[in-house]
C-alpha positions as CSV (number, residue, x, y, z in Angstrom):
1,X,26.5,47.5,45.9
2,X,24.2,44.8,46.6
3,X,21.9,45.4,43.6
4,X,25.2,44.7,41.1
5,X,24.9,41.0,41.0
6,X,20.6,41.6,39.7
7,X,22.1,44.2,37.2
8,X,25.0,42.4,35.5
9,X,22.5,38.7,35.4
10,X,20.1,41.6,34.0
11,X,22.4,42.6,31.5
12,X,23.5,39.3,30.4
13,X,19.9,38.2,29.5
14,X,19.3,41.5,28.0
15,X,22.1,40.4,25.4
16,X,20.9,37.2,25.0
17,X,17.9,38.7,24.1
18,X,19.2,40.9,21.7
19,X,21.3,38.2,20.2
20,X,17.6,36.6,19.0
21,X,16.1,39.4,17.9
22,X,19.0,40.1,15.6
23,X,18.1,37.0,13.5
24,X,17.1,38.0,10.1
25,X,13.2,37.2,10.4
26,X,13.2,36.6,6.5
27,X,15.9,34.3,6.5
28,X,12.7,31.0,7.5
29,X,10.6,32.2,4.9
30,X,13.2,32.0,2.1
31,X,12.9,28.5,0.4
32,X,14.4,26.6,-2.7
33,X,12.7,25.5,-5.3
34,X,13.1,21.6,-4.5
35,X,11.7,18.5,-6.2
36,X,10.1,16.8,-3.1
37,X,10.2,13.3,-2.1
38,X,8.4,10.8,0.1
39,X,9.4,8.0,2.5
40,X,6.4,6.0,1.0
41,X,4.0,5.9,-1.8
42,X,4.7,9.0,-3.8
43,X,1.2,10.6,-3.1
44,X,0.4,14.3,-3.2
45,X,-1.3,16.1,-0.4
46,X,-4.2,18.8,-1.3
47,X,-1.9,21.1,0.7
48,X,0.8,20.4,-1.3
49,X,1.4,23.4,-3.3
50,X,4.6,22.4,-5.1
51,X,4.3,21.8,-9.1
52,X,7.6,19.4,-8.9
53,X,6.4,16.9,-7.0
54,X,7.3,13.1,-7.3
55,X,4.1,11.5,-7.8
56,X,3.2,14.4,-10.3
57,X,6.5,14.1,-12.5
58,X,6.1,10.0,-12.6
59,X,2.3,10.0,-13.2
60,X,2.4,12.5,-15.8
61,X,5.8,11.6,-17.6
62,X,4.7,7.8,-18.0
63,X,1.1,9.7,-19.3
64,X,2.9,11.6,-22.0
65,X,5.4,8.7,-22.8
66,X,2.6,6.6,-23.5
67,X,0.1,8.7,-25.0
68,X,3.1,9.6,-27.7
69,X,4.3,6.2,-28.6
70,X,0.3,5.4,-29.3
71,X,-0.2,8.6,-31.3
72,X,3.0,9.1,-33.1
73,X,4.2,5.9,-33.7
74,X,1.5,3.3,-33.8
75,X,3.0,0.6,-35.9
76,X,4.0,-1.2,-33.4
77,X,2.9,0.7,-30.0
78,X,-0.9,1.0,-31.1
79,X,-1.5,-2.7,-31.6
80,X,0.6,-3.4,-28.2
81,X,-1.1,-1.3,-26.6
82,X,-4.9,-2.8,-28.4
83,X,-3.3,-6.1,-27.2
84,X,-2.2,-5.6,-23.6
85,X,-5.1,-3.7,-22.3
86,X,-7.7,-6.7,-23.1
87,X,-6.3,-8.5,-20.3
88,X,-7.0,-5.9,-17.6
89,X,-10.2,-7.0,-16.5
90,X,-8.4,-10.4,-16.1
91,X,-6.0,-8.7,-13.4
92,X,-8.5,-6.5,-11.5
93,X,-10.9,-9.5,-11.5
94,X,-8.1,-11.5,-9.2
95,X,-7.1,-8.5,-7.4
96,X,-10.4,-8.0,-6.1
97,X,-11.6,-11.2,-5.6
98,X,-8.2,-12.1,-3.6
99,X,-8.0,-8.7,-1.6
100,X,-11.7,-10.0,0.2
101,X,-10.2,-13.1,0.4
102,X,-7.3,-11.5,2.2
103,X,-8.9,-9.4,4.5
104,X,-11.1,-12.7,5.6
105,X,-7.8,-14.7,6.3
106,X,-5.8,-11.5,7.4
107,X,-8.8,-10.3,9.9
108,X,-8.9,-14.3,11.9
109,X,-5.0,-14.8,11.7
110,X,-4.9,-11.1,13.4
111,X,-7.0,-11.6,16.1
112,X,-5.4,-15.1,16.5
113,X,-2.6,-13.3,17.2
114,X,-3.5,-11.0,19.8
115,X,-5.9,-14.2,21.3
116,X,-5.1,-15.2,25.1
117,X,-5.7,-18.4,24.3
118,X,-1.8,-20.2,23.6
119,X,-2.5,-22.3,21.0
120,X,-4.8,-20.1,18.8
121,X,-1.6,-17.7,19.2
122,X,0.5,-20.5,17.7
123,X,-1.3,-21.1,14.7
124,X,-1.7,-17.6,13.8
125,X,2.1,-17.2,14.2
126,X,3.3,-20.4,12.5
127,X,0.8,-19.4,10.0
128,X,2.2,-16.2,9.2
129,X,5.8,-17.1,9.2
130,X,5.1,-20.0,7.0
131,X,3.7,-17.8,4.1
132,X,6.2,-14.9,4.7
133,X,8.8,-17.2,4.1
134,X,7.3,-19.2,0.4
135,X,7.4,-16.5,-2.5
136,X,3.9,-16.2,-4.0
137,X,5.2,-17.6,-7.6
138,X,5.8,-20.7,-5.8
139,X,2.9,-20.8,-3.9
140,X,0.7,-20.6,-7.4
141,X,2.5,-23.2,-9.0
142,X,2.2,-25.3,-6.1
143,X,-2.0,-24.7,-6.1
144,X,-2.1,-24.5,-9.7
145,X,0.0,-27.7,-10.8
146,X,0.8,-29.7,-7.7
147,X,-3.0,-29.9,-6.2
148,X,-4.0,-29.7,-9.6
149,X,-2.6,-33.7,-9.6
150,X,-5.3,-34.4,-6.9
151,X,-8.6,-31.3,-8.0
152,X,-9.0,-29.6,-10.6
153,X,-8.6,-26.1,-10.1
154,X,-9.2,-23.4,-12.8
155,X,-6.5,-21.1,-13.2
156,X,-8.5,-18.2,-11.6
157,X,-9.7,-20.1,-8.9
158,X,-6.0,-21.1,-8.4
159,X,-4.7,-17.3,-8.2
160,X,-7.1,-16.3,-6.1
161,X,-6.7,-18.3,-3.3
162,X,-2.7,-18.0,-3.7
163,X,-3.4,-14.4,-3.5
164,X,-5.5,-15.0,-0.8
165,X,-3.2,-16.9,1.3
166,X,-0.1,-15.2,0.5
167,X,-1.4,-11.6,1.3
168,X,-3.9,-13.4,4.1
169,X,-0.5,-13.3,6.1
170,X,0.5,-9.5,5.7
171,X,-2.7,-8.5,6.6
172,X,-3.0,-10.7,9.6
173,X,0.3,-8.5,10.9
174,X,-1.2,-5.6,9.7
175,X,-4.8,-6.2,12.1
176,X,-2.7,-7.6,14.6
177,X,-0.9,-3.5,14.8
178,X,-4.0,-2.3,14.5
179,X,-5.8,-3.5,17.2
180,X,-1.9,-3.1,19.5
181,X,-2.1,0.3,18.1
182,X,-5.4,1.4,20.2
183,X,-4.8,2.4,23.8
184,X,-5.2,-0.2,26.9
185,X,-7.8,2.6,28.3
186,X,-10.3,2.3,25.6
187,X,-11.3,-1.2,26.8
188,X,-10.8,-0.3,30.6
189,X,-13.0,2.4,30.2
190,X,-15.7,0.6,28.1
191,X,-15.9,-2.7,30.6
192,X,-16.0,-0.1,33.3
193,X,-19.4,1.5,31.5
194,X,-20.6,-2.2,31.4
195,X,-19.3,-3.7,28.5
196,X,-18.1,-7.2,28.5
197,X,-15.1,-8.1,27.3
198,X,-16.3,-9.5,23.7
199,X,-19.1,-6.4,23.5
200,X,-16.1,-3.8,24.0
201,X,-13.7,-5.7,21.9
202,X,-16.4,-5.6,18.9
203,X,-18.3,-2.1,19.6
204,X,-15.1,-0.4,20.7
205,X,-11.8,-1.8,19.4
206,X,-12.4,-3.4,16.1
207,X,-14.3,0.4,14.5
208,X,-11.3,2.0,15.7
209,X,-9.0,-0.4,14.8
210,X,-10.4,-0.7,10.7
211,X,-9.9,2.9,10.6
212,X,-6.1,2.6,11.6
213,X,-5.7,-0.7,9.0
214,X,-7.5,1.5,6.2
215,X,-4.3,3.1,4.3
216,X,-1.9,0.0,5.0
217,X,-4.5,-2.2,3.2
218,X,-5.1,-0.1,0.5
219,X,-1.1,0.1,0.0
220,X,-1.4,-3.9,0.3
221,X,-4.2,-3.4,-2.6
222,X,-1.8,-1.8,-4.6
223,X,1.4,-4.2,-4.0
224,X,-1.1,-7.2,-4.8
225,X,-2.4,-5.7,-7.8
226,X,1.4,-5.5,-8.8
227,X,2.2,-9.0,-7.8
228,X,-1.1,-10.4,-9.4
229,X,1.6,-10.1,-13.1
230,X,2.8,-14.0,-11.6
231,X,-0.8,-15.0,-12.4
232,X,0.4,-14.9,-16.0
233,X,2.6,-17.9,-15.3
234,X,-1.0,-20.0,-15.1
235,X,-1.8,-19.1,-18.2
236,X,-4.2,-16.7,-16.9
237,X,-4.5,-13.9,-19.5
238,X,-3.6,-10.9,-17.8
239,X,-1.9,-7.5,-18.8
240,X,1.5,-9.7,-18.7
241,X,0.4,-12.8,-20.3
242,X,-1.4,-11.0,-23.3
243,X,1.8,-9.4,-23.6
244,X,4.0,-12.5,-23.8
245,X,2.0,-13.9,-26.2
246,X,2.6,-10.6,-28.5
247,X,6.2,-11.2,-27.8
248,X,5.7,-14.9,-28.8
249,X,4.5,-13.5,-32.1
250,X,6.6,-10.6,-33.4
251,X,9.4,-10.8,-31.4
252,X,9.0,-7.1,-30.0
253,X,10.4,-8.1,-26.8
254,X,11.1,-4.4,-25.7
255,X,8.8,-2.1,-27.4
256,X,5.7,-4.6,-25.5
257,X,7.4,-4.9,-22.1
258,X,8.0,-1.2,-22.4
259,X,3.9,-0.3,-23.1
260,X,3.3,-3.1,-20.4
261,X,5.9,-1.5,-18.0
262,X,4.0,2.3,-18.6
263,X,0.6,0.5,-17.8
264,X,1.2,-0.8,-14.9
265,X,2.5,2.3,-13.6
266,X,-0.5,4.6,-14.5
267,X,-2.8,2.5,-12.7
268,X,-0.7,1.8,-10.0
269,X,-0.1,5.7,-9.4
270,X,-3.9,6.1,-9.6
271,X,-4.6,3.4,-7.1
272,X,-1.6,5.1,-4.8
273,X,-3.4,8.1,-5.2
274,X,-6.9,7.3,-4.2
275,X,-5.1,5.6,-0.9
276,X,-3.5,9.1,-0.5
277,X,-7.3,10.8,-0.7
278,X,-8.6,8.3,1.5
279,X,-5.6,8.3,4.5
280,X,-6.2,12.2,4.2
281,X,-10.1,12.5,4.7
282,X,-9.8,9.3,8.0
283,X,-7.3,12.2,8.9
284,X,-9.9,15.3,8.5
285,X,-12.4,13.2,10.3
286,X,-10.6,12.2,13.5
């Protein structure tokens, strides 16, 4: 009689028990077929073994689109397309000039931000709300036109450094997450090996903290390299601006905007997806 209480809590469990194992072991590996989608850029991973995928369908859709207007109807699409792609050269060149500029601005307002010091702190913040709160068009028309009363500023030299400044801002927050991103410890522990404070913030923090930063900027690449279509408002011959002045001549308003449209989103996709292959190898390696 005193063993009953053990044998019915061993019977309970034993049903419990049986209640799991009855669970069809199948029923996990069943899956729809499902188109997949991202919270962010729409970038496949090598793992990724699903053929309807996001980036895949988009990529390849505006490939096709694209490929067919040029080959099968190239009166008008051919010379649109002859036209727009001469100013390409004119967007990357501001891209990449501004995204150095950017990460020079963004890397000093960051650590600004994260200084002890109170008014170093300020001026990185004030800074950084300023921008954030002036849309980049304009802050271009303000460099191009308005200082242009007082210096003469070449409309290159003008998108740049409104690039610059404009995206100098995001990537200031971004550095500043960076560096809030690695742990208290790691400087503990280095100034404990015998590290100052300024030897463990470059040697220890800062490597650590460019390989967190790595995908955000590239994504910040990729938003500038959309934005950098203003440029064309500075007569700056760009994919847009070579576009407009199409328009200005045959009045093929939609048939240009819609080639313009399909190349901005090939090499936008491409861009996403060499940020997707980079993210995934800082990944591999730790």
């Amino acid at each position: 009689m005193e063993k009953q209480p053990f044998d019915n809590e061993t019977m309970r469990m034993q049903k419990i028990r049986d209640q799991v194992v009855s669970v069809d072991p199948t029923a996990q590996k069943k899956k729809a077929l499902t188109i997949q989608m991202t919270d962010g850029v729409l970038i496949p991973r090598k793992d990724d073994g699903h053929v309807l995928n996001s980036w895949r369908i988009t990529f390849f859709s505006a490939i096709l689109l694209l490929t067919g207007l040029v080959m099968f109807k190239p009166q008008p699409y051919r010379d649109i397309f002859m036209v727009t792609i001469k100013g390409t050269p004119v967007t990357f060149q501001a891209t990449i000039f501004a995204i150095f500029g950017a990460l020079m601005i963004g890397t000093i307002t960051g650590l600004g931000s994260v200084s002890k010091r109170r008014w170093v702190n300020m001026i990185s913040g004030v800074y950084v709300e300023l921008i954030r709160g002036i849309p980049l068009l304009v802050q271009l028309i303000f460099i191009y036109y308005a200082m242009g009363r007082f210096f003469k500023i070449q409309g290159m030299v003008a998108a740049v450094v409104a690039l610059s400044i404009c995206f100098g801002a995001y990537m200031g927050e971004i550095v500043r997450a960076g560096i809030q991103a690695i742990p208290r410890g790691q400087m503990e522990a280095a100034i404990a090996l015998g590290l100052s404070r300024s030897q463990a913030f470059r040697y220890v923090i800062l490597p650590q903290t460019v390989k967190v930063i790595l995908p955000a900027i590239g994504n910040e690449f990729i938003s500038m390299l959309k934005d950098s279509s203003l440029v064309s408002t500075i007569a700056l011959s760009d994919i847009l601006r070579k576009g407009r002045e199409y328009i200005s001549r045959t009045f093929l308003s939609l048939e240009t905007m819609l080639v313009v449209a399909l190349i901005y989103l090939i090499i936008t996709l491409l861009l996403s997806r060499l940020v997707g292959i980079l993210e995934e190898r800082l990944h591999q390696n730790g």
